[in-house]
Backbone bond lengths (Angstrom), bond angles and torsions (degrees), N, CA, C in turn:
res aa  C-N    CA-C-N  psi(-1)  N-CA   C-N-CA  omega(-1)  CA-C   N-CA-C  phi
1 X - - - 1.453 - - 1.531 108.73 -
2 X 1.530 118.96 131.39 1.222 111.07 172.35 1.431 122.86 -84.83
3 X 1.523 107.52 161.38 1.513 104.86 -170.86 1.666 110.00 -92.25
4 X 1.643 134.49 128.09 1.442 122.32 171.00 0.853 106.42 -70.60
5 X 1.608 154.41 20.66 1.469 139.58 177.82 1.333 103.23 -61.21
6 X 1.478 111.77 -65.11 1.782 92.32 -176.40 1.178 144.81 -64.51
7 X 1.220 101.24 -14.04 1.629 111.15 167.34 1.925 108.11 -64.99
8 X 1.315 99.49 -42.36 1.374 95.55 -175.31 1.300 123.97 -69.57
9 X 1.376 109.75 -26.17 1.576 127.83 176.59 1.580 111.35 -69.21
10 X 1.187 92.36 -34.10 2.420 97.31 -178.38 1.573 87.77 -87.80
11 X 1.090 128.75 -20.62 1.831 101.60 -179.77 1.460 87.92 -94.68
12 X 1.108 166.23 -24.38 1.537 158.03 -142.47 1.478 89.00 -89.87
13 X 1.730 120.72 -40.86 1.464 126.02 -135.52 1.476 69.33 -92.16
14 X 1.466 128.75 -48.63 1.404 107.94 -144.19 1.368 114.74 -84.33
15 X 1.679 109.92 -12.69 1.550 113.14 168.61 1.674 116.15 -71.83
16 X 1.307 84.16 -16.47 1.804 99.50 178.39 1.539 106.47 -53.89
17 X 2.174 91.25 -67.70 1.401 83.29 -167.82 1.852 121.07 -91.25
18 X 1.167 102.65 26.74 1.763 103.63 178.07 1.730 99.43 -108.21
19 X 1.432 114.68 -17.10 1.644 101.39 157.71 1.337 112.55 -77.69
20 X 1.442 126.91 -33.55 1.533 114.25 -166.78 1.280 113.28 -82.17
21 X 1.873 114.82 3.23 1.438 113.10 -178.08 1.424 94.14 -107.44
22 X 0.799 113.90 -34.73 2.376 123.51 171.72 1.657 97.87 -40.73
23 X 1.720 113.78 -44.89 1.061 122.24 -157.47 1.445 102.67 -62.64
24 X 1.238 102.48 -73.35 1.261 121.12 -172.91 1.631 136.22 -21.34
25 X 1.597 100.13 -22.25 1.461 121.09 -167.54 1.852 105.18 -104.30
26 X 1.104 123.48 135.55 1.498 121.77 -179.95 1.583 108.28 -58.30
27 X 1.489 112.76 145.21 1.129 110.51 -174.95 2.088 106.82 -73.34
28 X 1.509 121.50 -17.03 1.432 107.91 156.88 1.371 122.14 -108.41
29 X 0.807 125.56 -170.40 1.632 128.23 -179.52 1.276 91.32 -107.90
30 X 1.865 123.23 -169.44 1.532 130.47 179.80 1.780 99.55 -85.02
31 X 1.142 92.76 -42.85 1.730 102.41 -174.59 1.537 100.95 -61.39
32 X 1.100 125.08 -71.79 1.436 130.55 173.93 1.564 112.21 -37.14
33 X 1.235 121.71 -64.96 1.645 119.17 168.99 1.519 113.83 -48.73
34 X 1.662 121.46 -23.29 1.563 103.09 175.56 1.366 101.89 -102.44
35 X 0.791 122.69 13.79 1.320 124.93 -172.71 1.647 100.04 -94.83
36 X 1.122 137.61 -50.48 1.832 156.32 -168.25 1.426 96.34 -87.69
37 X 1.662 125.14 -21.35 1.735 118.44 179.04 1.252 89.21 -87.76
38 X 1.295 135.45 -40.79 1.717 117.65 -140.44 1.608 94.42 -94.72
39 X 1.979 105.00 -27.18 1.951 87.71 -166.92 1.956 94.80 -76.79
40 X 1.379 113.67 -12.15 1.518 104.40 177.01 1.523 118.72 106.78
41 X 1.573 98.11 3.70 1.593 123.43 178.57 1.885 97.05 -65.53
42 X 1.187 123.73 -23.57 1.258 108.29 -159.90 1.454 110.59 -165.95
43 X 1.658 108.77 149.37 1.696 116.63 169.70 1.330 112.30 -111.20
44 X 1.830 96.50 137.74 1.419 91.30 177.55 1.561 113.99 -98.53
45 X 1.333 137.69 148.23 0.878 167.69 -155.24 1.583 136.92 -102.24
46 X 1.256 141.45 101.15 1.685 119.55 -161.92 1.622 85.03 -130.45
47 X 1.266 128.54 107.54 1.290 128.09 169.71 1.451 131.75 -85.43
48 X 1.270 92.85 28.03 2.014 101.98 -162.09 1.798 86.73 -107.20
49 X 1.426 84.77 153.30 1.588 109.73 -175.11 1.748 116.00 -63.82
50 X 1.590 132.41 133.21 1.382 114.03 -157.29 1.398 122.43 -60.63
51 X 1.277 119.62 -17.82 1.743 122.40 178.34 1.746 108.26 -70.10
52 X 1.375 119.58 -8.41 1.286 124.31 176.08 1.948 102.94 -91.90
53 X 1.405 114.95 -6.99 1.640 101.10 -161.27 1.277 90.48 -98.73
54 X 1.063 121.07 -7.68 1.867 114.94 164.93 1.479 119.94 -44.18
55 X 1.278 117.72 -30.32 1.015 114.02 -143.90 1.824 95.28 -107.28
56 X 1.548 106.14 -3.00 1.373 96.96 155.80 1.831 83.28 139.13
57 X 1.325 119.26 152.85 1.760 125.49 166.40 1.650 94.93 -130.14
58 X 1.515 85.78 168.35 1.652 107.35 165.49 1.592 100.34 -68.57
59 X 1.594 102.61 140.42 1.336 114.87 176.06 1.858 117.05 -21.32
60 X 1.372 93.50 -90.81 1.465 107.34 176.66 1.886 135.56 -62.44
61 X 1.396 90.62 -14.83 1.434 102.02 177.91 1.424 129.82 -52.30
62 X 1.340 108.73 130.58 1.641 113.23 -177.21 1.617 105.10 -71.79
63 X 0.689 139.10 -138.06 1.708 129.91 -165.65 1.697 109.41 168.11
64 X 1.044 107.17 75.80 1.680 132.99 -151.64 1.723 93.39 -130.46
65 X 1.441 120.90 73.15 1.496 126.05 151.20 1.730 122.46 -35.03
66 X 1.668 114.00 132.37 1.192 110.95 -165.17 1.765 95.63 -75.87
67 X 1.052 129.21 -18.48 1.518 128.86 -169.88 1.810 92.96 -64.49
68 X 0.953 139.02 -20.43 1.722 153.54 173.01 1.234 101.92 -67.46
69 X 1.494 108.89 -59.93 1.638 88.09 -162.91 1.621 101.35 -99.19
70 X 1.142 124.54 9.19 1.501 115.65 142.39 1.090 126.52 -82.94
71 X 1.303 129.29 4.76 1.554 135.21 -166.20 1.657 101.14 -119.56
72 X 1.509 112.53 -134.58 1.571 116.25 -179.19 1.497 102.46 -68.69
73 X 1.490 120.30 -46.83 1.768 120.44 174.79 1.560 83.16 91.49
74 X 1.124 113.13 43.26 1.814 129.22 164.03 1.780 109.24 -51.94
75 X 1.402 110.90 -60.59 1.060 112.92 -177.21 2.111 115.88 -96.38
76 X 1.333 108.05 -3.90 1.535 121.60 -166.56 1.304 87.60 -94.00
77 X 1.531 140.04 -58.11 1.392 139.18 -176.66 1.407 132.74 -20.06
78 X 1.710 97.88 -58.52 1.630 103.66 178.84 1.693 107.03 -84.11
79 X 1.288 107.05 -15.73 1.843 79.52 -178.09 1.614 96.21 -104.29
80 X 1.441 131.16 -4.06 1.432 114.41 164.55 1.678 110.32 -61.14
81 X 1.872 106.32 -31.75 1.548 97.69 -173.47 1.500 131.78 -70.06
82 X 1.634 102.78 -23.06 1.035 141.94 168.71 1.717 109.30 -69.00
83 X 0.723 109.81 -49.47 1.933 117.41 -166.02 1.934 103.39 -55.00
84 X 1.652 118.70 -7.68 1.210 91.38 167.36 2.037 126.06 48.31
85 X 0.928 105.26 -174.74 1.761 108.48 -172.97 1.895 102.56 -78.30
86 X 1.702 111.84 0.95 1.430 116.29 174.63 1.827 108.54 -40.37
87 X 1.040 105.48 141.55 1.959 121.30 155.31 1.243 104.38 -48.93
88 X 1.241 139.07 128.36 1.057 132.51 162.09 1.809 107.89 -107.81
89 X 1.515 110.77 101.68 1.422 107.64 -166.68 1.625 93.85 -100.94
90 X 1.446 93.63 136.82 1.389 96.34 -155.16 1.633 94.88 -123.03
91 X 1.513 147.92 131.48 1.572 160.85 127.87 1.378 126.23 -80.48
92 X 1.484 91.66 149.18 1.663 111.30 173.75 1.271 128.38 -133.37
93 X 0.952 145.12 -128.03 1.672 133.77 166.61 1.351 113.57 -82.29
94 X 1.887 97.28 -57.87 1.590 117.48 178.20 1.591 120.46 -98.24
95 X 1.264 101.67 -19.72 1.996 102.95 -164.48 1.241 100.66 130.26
96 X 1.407 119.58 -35.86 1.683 119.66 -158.50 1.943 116.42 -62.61
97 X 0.942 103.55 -45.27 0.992 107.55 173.76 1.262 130.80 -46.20
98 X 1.666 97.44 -71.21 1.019 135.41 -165.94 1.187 120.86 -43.64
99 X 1.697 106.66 -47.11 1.515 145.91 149.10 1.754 107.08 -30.95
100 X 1.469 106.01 -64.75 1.652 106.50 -179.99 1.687 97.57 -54.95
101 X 1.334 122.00 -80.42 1.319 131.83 -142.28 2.289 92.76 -54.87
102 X 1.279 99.64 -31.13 1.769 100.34 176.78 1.502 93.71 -72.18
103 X 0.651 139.18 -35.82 2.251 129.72 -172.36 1.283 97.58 -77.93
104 X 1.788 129.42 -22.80 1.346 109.59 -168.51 1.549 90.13 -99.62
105 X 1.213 128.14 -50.11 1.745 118.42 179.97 1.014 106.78 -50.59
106 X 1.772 141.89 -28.34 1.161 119.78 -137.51 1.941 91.94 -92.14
107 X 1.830 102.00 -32.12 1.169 110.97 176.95 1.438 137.02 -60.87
108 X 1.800 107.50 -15.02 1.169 151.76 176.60 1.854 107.51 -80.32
109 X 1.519 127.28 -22.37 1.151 128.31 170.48 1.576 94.16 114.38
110 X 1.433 128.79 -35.34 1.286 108.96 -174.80 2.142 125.15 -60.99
111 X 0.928 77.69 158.88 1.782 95.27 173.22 1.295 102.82 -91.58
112 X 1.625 123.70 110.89 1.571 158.75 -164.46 1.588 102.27 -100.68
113 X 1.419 108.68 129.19 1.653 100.47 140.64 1.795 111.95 -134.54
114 X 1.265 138.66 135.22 1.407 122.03 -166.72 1.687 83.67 -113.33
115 X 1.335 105.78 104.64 1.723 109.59 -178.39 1.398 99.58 -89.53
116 X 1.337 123.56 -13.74 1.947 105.65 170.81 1.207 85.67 149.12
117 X 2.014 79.70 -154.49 1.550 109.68 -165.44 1.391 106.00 -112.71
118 X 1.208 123.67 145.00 1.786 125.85 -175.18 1.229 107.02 -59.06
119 X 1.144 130.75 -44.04 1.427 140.57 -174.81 1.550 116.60 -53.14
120 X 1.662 114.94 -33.39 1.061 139.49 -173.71 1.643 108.67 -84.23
121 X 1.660 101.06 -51.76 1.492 92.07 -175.30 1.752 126.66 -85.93
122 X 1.758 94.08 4.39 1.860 98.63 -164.35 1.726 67.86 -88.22
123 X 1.386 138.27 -47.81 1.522 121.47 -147.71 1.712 95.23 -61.14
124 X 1.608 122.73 -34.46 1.475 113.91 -166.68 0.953 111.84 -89.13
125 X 1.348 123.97 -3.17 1.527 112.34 152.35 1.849 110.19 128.72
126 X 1.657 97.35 0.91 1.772 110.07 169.03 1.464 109.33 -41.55
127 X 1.373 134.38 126.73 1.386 130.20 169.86 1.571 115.90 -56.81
128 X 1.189 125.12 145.66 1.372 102.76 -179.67 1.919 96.07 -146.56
129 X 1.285 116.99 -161.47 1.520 128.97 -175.58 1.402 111.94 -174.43
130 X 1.005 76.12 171.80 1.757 104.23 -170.93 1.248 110.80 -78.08
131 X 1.466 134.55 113.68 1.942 110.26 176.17 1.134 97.57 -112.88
């Protein structure tokens, strides 16, 4: 009698590796992200600390450090009150963050998207600027 282990092991591997390549890609495109800022569906988000925004933000992004909204939320306050049922698509350098500060809004009632890491989206071609 033959054994199905290996069959099961090459489909396990290959769901493995067709999520970690799914992964890899931002959940919007550039067109798609201006597309959800401009109709007003959504805010974009840069949660990295200000000595990191030197180095360049997403075009439109508000610039709301996660050390804020773990702290007083001095500057997170008025545009959470403001943010309405909006997406709040939220970045960081790598994802990591971005990821935390989306698990704590999302637990908070808001609507999350953690589209990545800056590094990731200036190489694919996200518009970005100088603040």
């Amino acid at each position: 009698m033959k054994h199905k282990w290996p069959l099961l092991i090459i489909v396990c591997l290959l769901a493995i590796v067709t999520h970690a390549i799914a992964s890899e890609k931002p959940p919007l495109s550039p067109e798609e992200l201006q597309s959800k800022l401009k109709n007003g569906e959504a805010l974009l988000i840069d949660v990295r600390e200000p000595p990191e925004f030197t180095s360049g933000v997403l075009k439109e992004a508000l610039l709301l450090p996660m050390s804020d909204l773990r702290g007083d939320r001095d500057d997170w306050k008025p545009v959470l009150e403001k943010a309405g049922d909006k997406m709040l698509i939220l970045y960081c350098r790598t994802g990591n963050r971005s990821g935390q500060v989306s698990k704590t809004l999302t637990k908070e009632g808001y609507s999350t998207l953690n589209l990545g890491g800056f590094l990731e989206l200036e190489a694919l071609g996200y518009p970005t600027r100088t603040p």
